[in-house]
C-alpha positions as CSV (number, residue, x, y, z in Angstrom):
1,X,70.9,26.4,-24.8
2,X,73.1,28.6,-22.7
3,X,71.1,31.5,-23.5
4,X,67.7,29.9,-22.8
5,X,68.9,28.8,-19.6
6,X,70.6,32.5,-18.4
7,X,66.9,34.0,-19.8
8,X,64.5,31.2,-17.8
9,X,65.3,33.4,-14.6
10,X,64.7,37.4,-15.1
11,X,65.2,40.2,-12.5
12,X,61.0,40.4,-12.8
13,X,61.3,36.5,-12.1
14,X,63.4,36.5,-9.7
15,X,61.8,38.9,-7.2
16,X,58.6,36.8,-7.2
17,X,59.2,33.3,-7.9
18,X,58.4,30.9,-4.8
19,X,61.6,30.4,-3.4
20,X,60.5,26.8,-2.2
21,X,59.7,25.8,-5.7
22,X,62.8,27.0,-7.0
23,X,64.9,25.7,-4.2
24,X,63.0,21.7,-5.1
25,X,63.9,22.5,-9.0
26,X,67.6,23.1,-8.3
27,X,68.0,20.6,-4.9
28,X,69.6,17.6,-6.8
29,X,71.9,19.6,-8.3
30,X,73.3,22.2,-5.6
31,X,76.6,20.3,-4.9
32,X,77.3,20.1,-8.7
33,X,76.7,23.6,-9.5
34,X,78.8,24.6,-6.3
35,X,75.9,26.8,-5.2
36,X,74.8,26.6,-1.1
37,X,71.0,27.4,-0.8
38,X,71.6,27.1,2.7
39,X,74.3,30.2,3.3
40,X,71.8,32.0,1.1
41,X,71.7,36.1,3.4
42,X,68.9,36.3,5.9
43,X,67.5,39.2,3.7
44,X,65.0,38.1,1.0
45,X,66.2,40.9,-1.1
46,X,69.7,39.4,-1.3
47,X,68.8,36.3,-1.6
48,X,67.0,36.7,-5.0
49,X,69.6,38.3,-6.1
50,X,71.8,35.9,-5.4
51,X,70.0,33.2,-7.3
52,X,69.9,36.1,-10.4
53,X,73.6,36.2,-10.3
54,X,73.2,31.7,-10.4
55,X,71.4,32.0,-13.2
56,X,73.2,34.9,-14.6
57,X,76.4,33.2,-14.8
58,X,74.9,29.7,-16.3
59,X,76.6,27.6,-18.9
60,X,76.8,24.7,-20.2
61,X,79.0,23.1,-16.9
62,X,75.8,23.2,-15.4
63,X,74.4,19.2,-15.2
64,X,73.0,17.8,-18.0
65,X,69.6,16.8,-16.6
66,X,68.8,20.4,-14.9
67,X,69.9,21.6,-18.6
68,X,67.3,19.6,-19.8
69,X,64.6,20.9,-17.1
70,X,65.2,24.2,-17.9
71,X,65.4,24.3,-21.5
72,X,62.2,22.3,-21.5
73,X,60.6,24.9,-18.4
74,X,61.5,28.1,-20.6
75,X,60.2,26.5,-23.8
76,X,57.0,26.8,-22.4
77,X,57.4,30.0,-20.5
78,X,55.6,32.3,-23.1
79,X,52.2,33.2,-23.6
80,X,51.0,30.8,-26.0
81,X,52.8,27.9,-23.8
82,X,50.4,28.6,-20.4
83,X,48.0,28.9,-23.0
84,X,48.3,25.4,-24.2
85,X,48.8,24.3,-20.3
86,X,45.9,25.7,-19.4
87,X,43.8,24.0,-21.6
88,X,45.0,20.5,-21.3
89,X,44.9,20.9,-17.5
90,X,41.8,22.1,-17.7
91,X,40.7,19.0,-20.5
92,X,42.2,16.8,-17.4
93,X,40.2,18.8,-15.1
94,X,43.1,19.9,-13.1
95,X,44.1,23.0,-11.6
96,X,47.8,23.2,-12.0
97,X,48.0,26.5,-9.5
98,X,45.6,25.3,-7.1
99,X,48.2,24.5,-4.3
100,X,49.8,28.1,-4.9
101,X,46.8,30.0,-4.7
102,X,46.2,32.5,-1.8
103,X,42.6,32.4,-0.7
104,X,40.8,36.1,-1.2
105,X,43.4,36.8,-3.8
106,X,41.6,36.9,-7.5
107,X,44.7,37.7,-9.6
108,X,48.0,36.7,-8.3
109,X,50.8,38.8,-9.9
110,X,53.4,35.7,-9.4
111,X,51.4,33.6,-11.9
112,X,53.5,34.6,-15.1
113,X,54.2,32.3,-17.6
114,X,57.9,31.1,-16.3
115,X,55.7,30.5,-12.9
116,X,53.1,28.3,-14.6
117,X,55.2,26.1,-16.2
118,X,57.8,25.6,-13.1
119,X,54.9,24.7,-11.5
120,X,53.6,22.4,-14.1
121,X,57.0,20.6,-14.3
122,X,57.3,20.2,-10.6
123,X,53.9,18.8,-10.1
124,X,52.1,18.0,-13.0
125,X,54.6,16.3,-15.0
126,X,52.6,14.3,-17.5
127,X,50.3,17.6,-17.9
128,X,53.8,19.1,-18.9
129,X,54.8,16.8,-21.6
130,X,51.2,16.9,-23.6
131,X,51.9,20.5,-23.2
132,X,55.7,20.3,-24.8
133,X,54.6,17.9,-27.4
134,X,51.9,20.2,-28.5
135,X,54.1,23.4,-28.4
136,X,56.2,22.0,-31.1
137,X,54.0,22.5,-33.5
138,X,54.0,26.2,-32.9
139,X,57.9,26.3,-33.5
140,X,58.1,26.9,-36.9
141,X,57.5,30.2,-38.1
142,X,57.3,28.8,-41.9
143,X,55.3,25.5,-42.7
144,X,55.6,23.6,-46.3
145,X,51.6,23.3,-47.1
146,X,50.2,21.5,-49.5
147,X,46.3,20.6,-50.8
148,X,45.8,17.2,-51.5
149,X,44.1,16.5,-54.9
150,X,41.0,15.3,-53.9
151,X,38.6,15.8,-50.9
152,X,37.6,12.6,-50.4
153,X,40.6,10.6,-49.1
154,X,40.0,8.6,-45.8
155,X,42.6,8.9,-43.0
156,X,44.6,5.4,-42.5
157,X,46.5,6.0,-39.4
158,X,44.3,3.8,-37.0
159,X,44.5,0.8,-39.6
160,X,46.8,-2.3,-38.3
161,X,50.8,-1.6,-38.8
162,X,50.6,1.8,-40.6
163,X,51.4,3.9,-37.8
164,X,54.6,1.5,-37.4
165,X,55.3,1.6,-41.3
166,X,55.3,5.6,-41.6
167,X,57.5,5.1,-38.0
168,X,60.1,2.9,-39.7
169,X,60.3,5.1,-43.2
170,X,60.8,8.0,-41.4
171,X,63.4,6.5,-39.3
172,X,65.2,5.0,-42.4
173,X,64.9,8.1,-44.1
174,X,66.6,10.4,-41.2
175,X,69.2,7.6,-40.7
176,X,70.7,7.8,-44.3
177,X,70.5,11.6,-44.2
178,X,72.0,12.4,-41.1
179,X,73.4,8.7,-40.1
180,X,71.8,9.1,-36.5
181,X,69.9,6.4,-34.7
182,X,67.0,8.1,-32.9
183,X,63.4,8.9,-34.4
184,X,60.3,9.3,-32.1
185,X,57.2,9.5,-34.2
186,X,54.1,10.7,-31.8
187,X,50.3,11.3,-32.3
188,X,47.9,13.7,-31.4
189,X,44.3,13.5,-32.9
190,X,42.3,16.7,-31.9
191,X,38.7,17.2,-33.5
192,X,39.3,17.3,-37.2
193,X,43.0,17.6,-37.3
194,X,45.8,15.2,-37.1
195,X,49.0,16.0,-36.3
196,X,52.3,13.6,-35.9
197,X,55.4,14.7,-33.9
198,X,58.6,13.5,-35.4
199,X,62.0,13.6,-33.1
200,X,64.9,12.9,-34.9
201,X,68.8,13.8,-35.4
202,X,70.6,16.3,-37.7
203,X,73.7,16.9,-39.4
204,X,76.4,16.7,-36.5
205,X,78.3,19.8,-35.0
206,X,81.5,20.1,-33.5
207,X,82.5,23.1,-31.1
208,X,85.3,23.8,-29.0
209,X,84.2,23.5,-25.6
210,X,85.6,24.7,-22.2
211,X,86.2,21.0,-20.1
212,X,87.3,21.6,-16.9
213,X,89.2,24.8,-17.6
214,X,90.9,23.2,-20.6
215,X,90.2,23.2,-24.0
216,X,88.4,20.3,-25.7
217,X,86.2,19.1,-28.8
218,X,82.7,17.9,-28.5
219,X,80.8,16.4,-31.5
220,X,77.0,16.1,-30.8
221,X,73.6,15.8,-33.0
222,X,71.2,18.0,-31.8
223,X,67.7,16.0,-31.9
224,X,65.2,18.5,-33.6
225,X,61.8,18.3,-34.5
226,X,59.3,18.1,-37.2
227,X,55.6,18.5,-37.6
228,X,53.2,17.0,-39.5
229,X,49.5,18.7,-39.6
230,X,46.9,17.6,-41.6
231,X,43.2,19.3,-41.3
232,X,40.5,16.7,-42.7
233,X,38.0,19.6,-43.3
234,X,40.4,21.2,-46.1
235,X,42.2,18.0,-46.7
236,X,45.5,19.7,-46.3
237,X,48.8,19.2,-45.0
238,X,51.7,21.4,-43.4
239,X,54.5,20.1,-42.7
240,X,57.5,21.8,-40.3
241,X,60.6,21.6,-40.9
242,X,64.4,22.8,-40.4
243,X,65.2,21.3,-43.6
244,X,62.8,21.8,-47.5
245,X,64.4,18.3,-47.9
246,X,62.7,17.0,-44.8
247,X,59.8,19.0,-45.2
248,X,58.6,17.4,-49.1
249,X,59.7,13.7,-48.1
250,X,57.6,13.6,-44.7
251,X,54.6,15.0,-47.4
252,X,55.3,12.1,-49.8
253,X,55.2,9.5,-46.7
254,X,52.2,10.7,-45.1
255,X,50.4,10.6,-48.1
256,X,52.0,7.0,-49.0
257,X,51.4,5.7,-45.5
258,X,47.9,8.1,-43.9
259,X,46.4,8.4,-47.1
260,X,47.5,5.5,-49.2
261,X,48.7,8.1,-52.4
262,X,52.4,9.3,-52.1
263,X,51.5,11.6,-54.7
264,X,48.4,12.9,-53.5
265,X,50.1,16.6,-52.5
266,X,52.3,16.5,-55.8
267,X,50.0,18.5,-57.7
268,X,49.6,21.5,-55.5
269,X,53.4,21.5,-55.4
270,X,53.2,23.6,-58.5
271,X,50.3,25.7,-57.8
272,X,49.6,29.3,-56.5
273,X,48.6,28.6,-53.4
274,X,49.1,32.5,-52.1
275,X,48.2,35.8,-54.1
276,X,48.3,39.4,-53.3
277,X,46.3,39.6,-56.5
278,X,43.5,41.3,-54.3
279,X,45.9,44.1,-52.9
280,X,46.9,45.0,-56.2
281,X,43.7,44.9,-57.8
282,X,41.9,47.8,-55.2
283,X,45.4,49.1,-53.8
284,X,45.2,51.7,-51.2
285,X,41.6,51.1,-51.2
286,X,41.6,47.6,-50.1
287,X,40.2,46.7,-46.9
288,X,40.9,42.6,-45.1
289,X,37.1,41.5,-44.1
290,X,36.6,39.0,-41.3
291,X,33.5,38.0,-38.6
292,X,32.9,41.2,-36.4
293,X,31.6,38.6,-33.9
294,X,34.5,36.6,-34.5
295,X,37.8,36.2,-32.6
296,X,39.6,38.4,-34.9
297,X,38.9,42.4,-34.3
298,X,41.0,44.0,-36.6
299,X,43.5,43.1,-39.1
300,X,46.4,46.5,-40.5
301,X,48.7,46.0,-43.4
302,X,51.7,46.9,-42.0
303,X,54.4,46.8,-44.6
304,X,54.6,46.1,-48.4
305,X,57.4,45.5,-50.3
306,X,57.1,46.1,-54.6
307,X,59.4,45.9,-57.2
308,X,58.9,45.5,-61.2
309,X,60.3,41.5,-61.2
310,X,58.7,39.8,-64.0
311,X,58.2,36.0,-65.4
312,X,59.7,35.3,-68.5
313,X,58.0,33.4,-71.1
314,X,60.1,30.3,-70.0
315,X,58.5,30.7,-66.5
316,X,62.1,32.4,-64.8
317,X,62.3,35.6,-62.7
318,X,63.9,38.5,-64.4
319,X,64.9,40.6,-61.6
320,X,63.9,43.8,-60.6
321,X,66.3,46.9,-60.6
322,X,64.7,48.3,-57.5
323,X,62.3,47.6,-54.5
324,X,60.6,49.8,-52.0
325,X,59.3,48.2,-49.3
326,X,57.2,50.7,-47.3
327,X,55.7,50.2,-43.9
328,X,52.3,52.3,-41.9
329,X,50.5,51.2,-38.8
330,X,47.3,50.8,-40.5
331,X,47.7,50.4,-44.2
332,X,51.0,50.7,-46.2
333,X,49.4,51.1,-49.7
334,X,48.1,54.2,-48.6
335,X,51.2,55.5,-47.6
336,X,52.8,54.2,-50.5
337,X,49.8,56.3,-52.5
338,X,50.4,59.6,-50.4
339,X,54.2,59.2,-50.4
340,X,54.6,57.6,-54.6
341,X,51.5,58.6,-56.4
342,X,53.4,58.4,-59.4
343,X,53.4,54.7,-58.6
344,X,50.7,52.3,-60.2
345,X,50.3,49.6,-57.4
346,X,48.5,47.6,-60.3
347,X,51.7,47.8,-62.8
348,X,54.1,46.5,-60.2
349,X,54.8,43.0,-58.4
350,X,54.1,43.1,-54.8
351,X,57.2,40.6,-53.3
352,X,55.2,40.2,-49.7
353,X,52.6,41.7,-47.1
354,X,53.3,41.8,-43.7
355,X,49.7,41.8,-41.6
356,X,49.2,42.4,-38.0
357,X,46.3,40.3,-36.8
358,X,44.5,41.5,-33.4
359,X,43.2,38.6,-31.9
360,X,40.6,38.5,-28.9
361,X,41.6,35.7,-26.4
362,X,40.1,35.2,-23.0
363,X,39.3,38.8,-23.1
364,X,42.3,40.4,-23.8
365,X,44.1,41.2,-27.4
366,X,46.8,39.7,-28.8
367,X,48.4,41.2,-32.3
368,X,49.7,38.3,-34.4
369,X,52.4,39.8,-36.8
370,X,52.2,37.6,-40.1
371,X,54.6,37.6,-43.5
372,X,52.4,36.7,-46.8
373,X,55.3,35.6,-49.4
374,X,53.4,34.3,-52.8
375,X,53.4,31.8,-54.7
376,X,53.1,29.5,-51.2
377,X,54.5,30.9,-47.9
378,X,52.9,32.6,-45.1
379,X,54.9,33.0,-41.8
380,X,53.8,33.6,-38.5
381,X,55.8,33.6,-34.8
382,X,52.7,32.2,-32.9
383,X,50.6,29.3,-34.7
384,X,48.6,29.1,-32.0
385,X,45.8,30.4,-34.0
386,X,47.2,29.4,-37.2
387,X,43.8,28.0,-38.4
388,X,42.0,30.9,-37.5
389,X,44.0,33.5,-39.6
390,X,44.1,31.0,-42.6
391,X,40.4,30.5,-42.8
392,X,40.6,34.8,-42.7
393,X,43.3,34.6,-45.8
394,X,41.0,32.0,-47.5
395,X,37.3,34.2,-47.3
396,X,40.1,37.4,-48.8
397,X,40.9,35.2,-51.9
398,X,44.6,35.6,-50.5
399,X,45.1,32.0,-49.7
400,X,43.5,29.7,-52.4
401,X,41.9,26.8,-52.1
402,X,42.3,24.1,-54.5
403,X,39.1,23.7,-56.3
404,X,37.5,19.9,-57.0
405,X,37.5,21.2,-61.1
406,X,41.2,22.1,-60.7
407,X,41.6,18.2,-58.9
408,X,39.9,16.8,-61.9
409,X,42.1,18.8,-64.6
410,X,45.1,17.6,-62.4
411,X,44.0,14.0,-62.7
412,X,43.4,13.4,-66.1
């Protein structure tokens, strides 16, 4: 948390950040953190650079609830986070910038992302949460997914008690893993996809801390979180976690509790639910298609990595004696061709793909880099468009979809 809270004020920052704002973030806290806005220098200069050296110098002695502020502030100080504030304000009908807008100015350079969401949490404080909530869900790079077994399952959560049931199994659940006594369960219904935010404890740490210039012990839980996501149109769930363990039991208790089948996802468990099949198939020659009026603009394969790992006939992994992985800006099995044409991209195993999606939004690009690991992992740093690039694996056969013939096999 240190870090994040020595990061949340830049030298970029702190040369155009609203002194006024900043001054009625830290105001209840000045005595504690021994730091007199008021003997601030007459100069501007040296006074933002005074507050970079605060910030600079930030620890953990600073007070627990201005920790909090701006761990939660700089967890929403990216991109994708005044993204996701801008359109809930706007959903509200709200314009969290309006008070700090200069009239005749059309683009005010002091509206970063670190700006917005200051703002945001000064002023718009319930705006702020919904936005927090929902950037959880983009904080997993790597989701657990699984298909349910058939498409015709009807969502529970709005029947009497169930919302409280899956609340108190996931609570018991947590408790006898990690013996901890907190578990928030929250939900978020957006058009055809609900998703259900789980706060809860972990395994306890202990560090040596510094208490008052002396040495000491504290023992703490960190509170983490987990996501549940489940789209109705693919009837599919994702679930993130920091712990696999986690991850397959919230699966078995949304199906239990949402969907009235805790084995509903247990099939796809044990499927292929991601192939580079086509890659190896056309090799250099393959080409990712998507909507040229769509959102997406381009898509490069950026890296590959290959090796000769094989299955054996009792379904192990007999490993490889080598691996190249091999990386271009535009398409890495044709620099693997022009570099290895000795090399057979057909009579080898390609491990992973690494993609770089270009992404139109608001009319600028943005390049999502994402990691394709088969049999059933794709990971991405932003989610924020998470649905988009899946439905792009899906229509270039790299992500499957579980057919209602394969559900019907499974069943019987």
């Amino acid at each position: 948390m240190a870090k994040r809270i020595k990061n949340f004020v830049d030298r970029a920052f702190s040369r155009t950040v609203d002194l006024e704002l900043l001054h009625r973030l830290l105001s209840p806290y000045l005595g504690q953190i021994d730091f007199d806005w008021n003997g601030l220098p007459e100069d501007e200069g040296k006074r933002r650079e005074a507050i970079f050296a605060l910030f600079a110098r930030a620890d953990l002695r600073f007070p627990a609830k201005l920790q909090f502020a701006l761990y939660n502030i700089s967890t929403l100080s990216t991109d994708a986070g005044a993204r996701i504030i801008q359109e809930i304000a706007s959903e509200a009908g709200i314009d969290v910038l309006s008070a700090c807008r200069i009239d005749g100015a059309a683009d005010d350079l002091r509206f970063t992302p670190r700006f917005m969401a200051l703002v945001t949490w000064l002023d718009h404080r319930a705006i702020f949460d919904r936005a927090l909530s929902a950037a959880a869900f983009l904080a997993h790079s790597s989701k657990l997914e699984r298909d349910a077994e058939r498409e015709d399952v009807e969502l529970r959560h709005h029947d009497a008690g169930v919302k409280d049931s899956f609340a108190e199994s996931a609570r018991l659940h947590f408790a006898g893993r990690y013996n901890g006594h907190y578990c928030d369960v929250r939900w978020f219904e957006e058009d055809d996809l609900l998703r259900v935010l789980i706060l809860h404890g972990s395994k306890p740490e202990t560090k040596n801390v510094d208490q008052e210039g002396a040495e000491d012990t504290l023992k703490f839980r960190e509170i983490v979180q987990s996501t549940i996501e489940y789209d109705r149109r693919r009837s599919a769930v994702s679930v993130g976690s920091k712990s696999a363990t986690d991850a397959k039991k919230l699966v078995r208790l949304f199906g239990a509790h949402v969907l009235g089948d805790g084995d509903i996802f247990e099939a796809s468990a044990k499927e292929e639910l991601y192939t580079l099949g086509p890659l190896q198939r056309h090799g250099e020659k393959f080409r990712f298609t998507f909507d040229p009026d769509g959102d997406i603009t381009h898509v490069a394969l950026r890296e590959v990595r290959i090796d000769e790992a094989q299955l054996t006939a009792t379904g192990r992994l007999r490993r490889s004696p080598w691996f190249l992985a091999l990386g271009d800006s535009e398409n890495a099995l044709r620099r693997l061709k022009d570099l290895a044409p000795e090399i057979e991209v057909a009579d080898v195993r390609i491990v992973h793909a690494k993609i770089d999606v270009t992404i139109e939004v608001d009319g600028s690009e943005i390049v999502v880099p994402v990691t394709i690991r088969p049999p059933r992992t794709v990971s991405m740093r932003d989610h924020s468009h998470e649905r988009l690039i899946l439905e792009m694996l899906e229509n270039n056969d790299i992500r499957k979809r579980r057919r209602t013939d394969q559900a019907a096999a499974a069943a019987e």
